[in-house]
SEVOTOR-80125 format. One line per 8 residues: number of its first residue (from 1); their letters; for each residue x, y negated, z negated of N, C-alpha, C. Coordinates in steps of 0.05 Angstrom, whole numbers. Last residue first. Example, Ala and Ser with C-alpha at 12.3 -4.5 7.8 and 13.67 -1.06 7.14 Angstrom:
SEVOTOR-80125
2	sa	257 45 -142 273 21 -143 258 -1 -157  264 114 -156 246 90 -156 264 66 -156
This chain:
SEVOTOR-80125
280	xxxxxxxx	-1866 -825 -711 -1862 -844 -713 -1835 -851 -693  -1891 -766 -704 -1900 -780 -700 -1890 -810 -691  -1829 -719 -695 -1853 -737 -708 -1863 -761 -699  -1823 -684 -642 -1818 -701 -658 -1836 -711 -671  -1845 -636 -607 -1824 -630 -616 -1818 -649 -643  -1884 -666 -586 -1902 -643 -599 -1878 -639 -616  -1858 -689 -533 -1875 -702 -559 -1879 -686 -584  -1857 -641 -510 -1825 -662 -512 -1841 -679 -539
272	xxxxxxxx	-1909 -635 -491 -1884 -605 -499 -1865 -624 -508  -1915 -677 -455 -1924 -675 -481 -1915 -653 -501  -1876 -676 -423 -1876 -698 -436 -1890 -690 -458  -1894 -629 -392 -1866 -626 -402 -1865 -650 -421  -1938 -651 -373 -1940 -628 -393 -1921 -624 -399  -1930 -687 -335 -1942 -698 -357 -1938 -680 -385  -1904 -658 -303 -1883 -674 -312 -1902 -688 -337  -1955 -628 -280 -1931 -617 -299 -1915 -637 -307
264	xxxxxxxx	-1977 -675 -256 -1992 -658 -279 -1967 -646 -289  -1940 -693 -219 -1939 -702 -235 -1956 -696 -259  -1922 -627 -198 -1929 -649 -193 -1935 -671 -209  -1894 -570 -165 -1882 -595 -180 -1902 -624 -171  -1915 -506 -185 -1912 -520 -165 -1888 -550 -182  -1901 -468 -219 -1899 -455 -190 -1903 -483 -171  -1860 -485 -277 -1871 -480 -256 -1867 -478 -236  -1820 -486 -336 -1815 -470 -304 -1843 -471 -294
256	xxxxxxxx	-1785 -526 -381 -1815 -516 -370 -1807 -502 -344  -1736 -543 -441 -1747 -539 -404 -1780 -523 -400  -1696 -570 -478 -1725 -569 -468 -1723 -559 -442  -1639 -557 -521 -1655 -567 -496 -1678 -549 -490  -1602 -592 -567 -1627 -582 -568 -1636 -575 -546  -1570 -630 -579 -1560 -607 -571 -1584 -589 -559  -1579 -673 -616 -1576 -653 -629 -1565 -626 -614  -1564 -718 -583 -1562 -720 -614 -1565 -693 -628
248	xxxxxxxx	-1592 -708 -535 -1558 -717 -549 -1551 -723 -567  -1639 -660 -515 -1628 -677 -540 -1599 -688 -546  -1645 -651 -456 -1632 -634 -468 -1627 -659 -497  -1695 -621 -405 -1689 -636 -418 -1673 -635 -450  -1728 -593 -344 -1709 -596 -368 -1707 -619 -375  -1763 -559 -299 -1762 -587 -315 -1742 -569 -343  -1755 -526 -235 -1748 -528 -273 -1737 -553 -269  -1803 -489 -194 -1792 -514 -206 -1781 -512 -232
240	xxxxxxxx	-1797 -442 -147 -1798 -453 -172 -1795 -489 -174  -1829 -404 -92 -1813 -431 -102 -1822 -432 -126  -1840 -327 -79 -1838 -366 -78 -1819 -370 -85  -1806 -281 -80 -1829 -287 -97 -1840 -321 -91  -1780 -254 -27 -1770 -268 -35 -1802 -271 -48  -1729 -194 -26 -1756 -200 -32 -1767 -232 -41  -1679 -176 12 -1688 -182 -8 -1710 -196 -13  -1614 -139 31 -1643 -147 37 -1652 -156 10
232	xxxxxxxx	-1565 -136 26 -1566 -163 38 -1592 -171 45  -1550 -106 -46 -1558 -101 -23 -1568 -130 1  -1485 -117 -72 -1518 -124 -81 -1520 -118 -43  -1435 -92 -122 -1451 -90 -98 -1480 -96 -93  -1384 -125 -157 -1412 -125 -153 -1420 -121 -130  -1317 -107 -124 -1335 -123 -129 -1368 -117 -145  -1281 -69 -110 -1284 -85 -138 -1288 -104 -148  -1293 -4 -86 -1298 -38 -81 -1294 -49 -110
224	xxxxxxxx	-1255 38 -93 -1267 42 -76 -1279 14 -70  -1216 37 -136 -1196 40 -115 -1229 41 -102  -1257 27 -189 -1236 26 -183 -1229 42 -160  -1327 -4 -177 -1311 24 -173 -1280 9 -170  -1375 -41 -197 -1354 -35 -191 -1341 -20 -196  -1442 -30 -187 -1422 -32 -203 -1403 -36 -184  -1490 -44 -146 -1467 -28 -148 -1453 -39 -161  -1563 -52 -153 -1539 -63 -147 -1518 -53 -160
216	xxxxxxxx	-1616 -21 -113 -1608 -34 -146 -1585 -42 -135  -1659 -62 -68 -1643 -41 -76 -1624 -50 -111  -1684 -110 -75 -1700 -95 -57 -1684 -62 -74  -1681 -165 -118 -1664 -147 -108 -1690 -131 -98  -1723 -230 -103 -1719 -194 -123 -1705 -175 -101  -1715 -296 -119 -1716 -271 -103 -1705 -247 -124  -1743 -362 -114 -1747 -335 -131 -1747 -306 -117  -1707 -422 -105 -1726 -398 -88 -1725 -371 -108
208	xxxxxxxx	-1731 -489 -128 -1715 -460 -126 -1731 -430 -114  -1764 -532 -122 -1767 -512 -93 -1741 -493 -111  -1732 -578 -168 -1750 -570 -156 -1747 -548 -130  -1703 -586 -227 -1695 -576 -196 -1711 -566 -184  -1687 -651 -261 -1707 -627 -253 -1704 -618 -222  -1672 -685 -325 -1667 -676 -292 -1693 -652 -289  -1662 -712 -380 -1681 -705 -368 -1667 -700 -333  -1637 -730 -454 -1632 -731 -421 -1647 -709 -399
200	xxxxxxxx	-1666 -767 -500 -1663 -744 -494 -1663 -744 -462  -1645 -797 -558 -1650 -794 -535 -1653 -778 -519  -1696 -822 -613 -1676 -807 -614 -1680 -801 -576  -1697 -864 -673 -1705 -858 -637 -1687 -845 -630  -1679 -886 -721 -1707 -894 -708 -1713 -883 -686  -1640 -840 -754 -1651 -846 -734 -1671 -857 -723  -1605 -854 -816 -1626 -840 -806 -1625 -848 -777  -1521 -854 -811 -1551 -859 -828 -1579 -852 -810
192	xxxxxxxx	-1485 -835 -806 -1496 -813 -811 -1526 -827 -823  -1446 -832 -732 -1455 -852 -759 -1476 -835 -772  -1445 -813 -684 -1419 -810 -709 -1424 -826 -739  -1489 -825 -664 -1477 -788 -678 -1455 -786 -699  -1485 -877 -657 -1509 -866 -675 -1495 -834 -691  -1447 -881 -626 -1449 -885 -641 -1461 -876 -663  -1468 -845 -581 -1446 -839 -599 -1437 -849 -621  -1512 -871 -566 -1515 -839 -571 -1493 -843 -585
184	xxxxxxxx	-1485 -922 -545 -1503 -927 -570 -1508 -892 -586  -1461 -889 -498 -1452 -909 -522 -1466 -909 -544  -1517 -883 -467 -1497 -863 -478 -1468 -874 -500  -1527 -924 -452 -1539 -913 -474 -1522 -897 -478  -1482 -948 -434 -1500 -968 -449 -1501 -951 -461  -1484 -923 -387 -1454 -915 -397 -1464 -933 -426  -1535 -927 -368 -1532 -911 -364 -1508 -898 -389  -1510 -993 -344 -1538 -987 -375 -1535 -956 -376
176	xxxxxxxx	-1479 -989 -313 -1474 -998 -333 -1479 -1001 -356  -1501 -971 -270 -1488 -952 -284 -1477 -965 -312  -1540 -1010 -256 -1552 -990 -269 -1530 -969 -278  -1501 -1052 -239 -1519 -1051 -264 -1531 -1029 -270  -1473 -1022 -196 -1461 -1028 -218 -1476 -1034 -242  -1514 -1012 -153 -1502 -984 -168 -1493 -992 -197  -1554 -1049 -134 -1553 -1061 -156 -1538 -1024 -174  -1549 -1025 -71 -1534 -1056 -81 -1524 -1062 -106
168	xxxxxxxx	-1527 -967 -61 -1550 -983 -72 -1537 -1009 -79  -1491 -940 -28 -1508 -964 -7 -1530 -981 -28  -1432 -908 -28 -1457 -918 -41 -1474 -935 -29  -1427 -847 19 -1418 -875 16 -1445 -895 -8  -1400 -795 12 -1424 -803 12 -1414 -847 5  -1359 -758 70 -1365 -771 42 -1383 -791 43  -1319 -706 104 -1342 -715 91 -1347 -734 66  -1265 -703 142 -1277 -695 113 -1301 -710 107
160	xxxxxxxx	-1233 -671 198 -1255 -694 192 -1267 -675 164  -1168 -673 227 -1194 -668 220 -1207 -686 210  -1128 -701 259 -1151 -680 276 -1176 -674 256  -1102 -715 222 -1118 -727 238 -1135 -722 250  -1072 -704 162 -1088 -688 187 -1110 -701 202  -1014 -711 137 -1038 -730 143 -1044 -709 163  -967 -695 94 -1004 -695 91 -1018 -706 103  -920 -713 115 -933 -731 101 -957 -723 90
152	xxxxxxxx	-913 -662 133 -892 -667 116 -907 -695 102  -946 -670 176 -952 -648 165 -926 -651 136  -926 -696 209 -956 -708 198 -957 -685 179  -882 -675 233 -875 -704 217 -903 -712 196  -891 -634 258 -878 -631 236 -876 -657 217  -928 -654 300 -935 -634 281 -931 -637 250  -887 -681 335 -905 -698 312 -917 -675 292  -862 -627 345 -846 -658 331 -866 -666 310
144	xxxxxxxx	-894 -606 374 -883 -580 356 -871 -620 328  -907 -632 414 -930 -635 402 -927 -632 365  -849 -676 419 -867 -653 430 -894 -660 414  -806 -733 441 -820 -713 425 -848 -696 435  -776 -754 476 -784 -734 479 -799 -711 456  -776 -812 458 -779 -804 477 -786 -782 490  -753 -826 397 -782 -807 404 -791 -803 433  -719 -857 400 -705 -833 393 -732 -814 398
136	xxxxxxxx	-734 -910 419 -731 -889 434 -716 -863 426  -763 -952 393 -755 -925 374 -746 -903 403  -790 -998 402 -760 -1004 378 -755 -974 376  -842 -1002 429 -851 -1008 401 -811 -1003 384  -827 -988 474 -843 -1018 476 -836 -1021 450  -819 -939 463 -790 -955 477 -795 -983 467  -861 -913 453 -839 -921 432 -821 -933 439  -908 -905 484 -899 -931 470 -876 -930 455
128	xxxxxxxx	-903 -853 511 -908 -874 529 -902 -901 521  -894 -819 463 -872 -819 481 -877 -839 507  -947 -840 439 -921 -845 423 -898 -841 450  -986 -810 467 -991 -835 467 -955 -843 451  -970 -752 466 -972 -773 483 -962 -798 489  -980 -738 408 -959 -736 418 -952 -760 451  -1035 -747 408 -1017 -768 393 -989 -773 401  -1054 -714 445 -1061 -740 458 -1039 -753 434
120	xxxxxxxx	-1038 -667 419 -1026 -666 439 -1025 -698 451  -1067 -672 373 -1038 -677 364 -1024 -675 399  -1120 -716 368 -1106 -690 375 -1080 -691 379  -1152 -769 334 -1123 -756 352 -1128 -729 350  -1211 -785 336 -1199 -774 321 -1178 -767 346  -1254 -810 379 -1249 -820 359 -1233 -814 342  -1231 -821 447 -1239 -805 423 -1243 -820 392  -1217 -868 487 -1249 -862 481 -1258 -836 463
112	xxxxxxxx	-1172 -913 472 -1177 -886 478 -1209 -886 471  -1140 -954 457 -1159 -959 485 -1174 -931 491  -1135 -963 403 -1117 -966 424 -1121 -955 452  -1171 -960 378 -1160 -969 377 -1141 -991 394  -1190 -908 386 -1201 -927 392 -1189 -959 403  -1152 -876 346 -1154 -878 378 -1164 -898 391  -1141 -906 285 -1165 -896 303 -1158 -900 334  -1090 -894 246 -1107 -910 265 -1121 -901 279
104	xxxxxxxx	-1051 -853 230 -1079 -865 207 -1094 -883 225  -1020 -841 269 -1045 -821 267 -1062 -839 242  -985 -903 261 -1012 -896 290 -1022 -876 281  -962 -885 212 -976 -900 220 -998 -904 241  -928 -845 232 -950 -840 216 -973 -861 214  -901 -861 279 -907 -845 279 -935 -842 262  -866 -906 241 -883 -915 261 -901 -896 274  -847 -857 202 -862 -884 192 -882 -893 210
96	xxxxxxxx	-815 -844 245 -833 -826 231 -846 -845 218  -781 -895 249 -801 -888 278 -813 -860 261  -755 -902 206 -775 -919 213 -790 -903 234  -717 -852 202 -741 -861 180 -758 -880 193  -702 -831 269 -693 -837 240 -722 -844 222  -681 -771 306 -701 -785 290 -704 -808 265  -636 -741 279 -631 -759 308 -660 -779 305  -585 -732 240 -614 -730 250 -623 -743 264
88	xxxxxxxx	-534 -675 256 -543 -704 252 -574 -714 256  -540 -612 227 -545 -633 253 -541 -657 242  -506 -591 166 -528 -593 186 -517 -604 207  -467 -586 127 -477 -612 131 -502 -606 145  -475 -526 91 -464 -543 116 -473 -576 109  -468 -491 40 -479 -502 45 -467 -526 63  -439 -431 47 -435 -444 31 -456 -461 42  -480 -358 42 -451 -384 57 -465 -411 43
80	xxxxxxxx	-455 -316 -16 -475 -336 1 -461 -353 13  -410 -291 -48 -429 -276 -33 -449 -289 -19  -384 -325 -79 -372 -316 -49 -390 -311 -40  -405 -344 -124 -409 -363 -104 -405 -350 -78  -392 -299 -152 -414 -295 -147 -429 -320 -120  -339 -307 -156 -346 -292 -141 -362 -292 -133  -318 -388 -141 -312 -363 -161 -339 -329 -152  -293 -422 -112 -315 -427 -112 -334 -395 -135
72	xxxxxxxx	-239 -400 -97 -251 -424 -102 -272 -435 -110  -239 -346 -85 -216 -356 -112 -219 -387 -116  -284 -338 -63 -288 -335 -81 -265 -345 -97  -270 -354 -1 -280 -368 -24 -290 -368 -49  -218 -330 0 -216 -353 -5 -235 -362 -17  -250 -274 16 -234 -281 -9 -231 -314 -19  -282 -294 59 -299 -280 36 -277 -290 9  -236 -300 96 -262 -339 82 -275 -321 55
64	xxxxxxxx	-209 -263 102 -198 -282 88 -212 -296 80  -252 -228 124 -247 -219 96 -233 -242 82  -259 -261 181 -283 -256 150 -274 -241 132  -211 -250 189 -213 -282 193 -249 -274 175  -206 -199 206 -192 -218 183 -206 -235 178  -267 -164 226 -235 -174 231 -226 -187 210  -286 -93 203 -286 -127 203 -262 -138 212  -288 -48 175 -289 -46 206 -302 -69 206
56	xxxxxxxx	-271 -38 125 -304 -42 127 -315 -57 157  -229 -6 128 -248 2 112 -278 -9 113  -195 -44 160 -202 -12 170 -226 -6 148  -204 -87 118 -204 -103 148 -220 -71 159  -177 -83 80 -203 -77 73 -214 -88 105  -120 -67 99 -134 -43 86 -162 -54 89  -115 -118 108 -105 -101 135 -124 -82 120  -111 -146 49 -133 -152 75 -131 -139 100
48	xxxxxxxx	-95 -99 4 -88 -115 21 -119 -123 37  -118 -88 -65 -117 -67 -26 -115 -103 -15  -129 -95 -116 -98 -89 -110 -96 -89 -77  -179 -95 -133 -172 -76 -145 -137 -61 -127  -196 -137 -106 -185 -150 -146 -175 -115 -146  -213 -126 -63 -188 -140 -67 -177 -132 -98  -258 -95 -75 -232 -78 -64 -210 -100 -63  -291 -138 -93 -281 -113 -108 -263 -96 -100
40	xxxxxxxx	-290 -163 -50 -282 -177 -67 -275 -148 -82  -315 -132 -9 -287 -135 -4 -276 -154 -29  -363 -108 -37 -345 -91 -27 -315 -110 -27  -393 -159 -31 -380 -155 -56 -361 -140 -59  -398 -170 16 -376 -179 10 -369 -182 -12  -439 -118 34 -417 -129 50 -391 -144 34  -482 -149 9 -463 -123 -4 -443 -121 15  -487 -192 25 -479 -199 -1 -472 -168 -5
32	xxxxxxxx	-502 -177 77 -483 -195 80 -476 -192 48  -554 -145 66 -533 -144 79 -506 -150 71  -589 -162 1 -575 -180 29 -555 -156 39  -613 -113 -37 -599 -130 -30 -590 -150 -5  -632 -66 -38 -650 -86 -39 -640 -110 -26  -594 -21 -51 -608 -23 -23 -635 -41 -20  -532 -29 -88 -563 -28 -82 -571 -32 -53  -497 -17 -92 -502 6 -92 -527 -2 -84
24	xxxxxxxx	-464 -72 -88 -454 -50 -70 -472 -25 -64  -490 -95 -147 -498 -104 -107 -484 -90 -88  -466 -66 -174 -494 -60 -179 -498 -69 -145  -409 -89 -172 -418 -64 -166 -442 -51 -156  -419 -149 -185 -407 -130 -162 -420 -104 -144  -429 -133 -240 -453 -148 -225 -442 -139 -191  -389 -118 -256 -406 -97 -263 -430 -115 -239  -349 -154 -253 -345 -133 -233 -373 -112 -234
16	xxxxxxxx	-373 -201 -289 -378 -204 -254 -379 -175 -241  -364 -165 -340 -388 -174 -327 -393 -177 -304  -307 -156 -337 -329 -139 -340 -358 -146 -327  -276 -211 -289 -280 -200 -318 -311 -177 -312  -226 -215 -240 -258 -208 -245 -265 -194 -274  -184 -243 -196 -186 -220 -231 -221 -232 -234  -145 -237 -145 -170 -243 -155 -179 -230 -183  -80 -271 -143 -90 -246 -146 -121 -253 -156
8	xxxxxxxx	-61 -312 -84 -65 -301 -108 -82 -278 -126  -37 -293 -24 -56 -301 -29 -63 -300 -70  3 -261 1 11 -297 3 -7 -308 -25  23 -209 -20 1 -222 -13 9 -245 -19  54 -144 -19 68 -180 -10 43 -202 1  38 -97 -19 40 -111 -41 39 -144 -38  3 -36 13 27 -73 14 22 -82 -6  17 24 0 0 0 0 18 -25 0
């Protein structure tokens, strides 16, 4: 065996060599990381770079960077490549900026007769203005480009989300009496003297539909479904209505269920609600 190594000797305490080892034998492992635990462990254990060159049928020039970089960057560093610079980026910050900007703008806008971009028309419209607009590094961007740029900001243009817009003029006064009483509720709860009046919060879900399983319904089975099985036929009894109403002061809640909903029941839930408190 050669002896005459330019290179200094690699020493590996119990622990690393045992971690070594474990990544030689395993078959979970990276390739490449059992690959060059082999040649770190066959260094520290004396074998020239000609020897581990025939033994793991590699040229030099990757057993020398494996070693080097572990007597630098110490073993467990060897086994991953190191971290590059990259590309240069050729795209810079403002023109993705200018990019993001136009998909928050409406097509319209800008002379188009959609109302929402498609990433092919965005793509477009950008490789026709970016010279005009300071950014010819976007001259050839794709569809695959802007994709990536709207998609790193969170913006999806293409789609469309839903929302209720307020339109009642006077929303702010009435939420303001609303957040009123319910104030005065907490007061009152947290204070222990008697009650002149007490509040009680009211909704009601009219037309619910009343349906009867047709077939019974399947437990859940391990390894066969593990879900509730309910059959997709089913019997439907009418429409309900439920009146409720729930005490904030005590917790207490009221409800009625009828077949129809009209202001005769909303009278009868009132007086069922009366019947509950005293007189005064």
């Amino acid at each position: 065996m050669d002896t005459s190594q330019k290179r200094e000797k690699l020493i590996l305490d119990e622990s690393q060599r045992s971690i070594l080892a474990e990544i030689v034998k395993s078959r979970t492992q990276a390739a490449c990381h059992v690959f060059r635990a082999g040649i770190l462990l066959g260094f520290a254990d004396g074998k020239n770079i000609a020897t581990l060159c025939r033994e793991f049928s590699t040229n030099r020039k990757l057993v020398e960077r494996t070693i080097d970089r572990a007597l630098a960057f110490g073993s467990m560093a060897a086994l991953s490549d190191l971290q590059r610079s990259g590309k240069k980026k050729v795209i810079d910050d403002e023109a993705i900026n200018w990019v993001i900007n136009l998909a928050c703008e409406s097509p319209q806008k800008h002379g188009y007769a959609a109302e929402t971009w498609t990433q092919g028309a965005l793509a477009k419209h950008v490789r026709a203005n970016c010279v005009a607009n300071g950014h010819p590094t976007l001259l050839k961007a794709m569809k695959g480009t802007i994709n990536k740029m709207l998609a790193k900001a969170g913006i999806r243009p293409h789609k469309i989300s839903y929302y209720l817009e307020r339109r009642d003029p006077d929303f702010e006064p009435k939420r303001a009496q609303i957040l009123h009483v319910y104030k005065e509720v907490m007061i009152a709860n947290e204070s222990n003297a008697a009650r002149s009046a007490t509040t009680v919060s009211y909704d009601e879900k009219p037309g619910i539909q009343a349906l009867k399983n047709i077939a019974p319904q399947l437990p859940p089975v391990p390894g066969k479904h593990p879900n509730l099985g309910r059959d997709y036929e089913y019997r439907r009894l009418g429409t309900v209505s439920i009146l409720a109403g729930i005490d904030l002061h005590t917790g207490h809640i009221f409800h009625k269920t009828y077949r129809r909903h009209r202001s005769s029941e909303f009278i009868e839930f009132l007086k069922m609600l009366d019947e509950n408190y005293p007189p005064e």
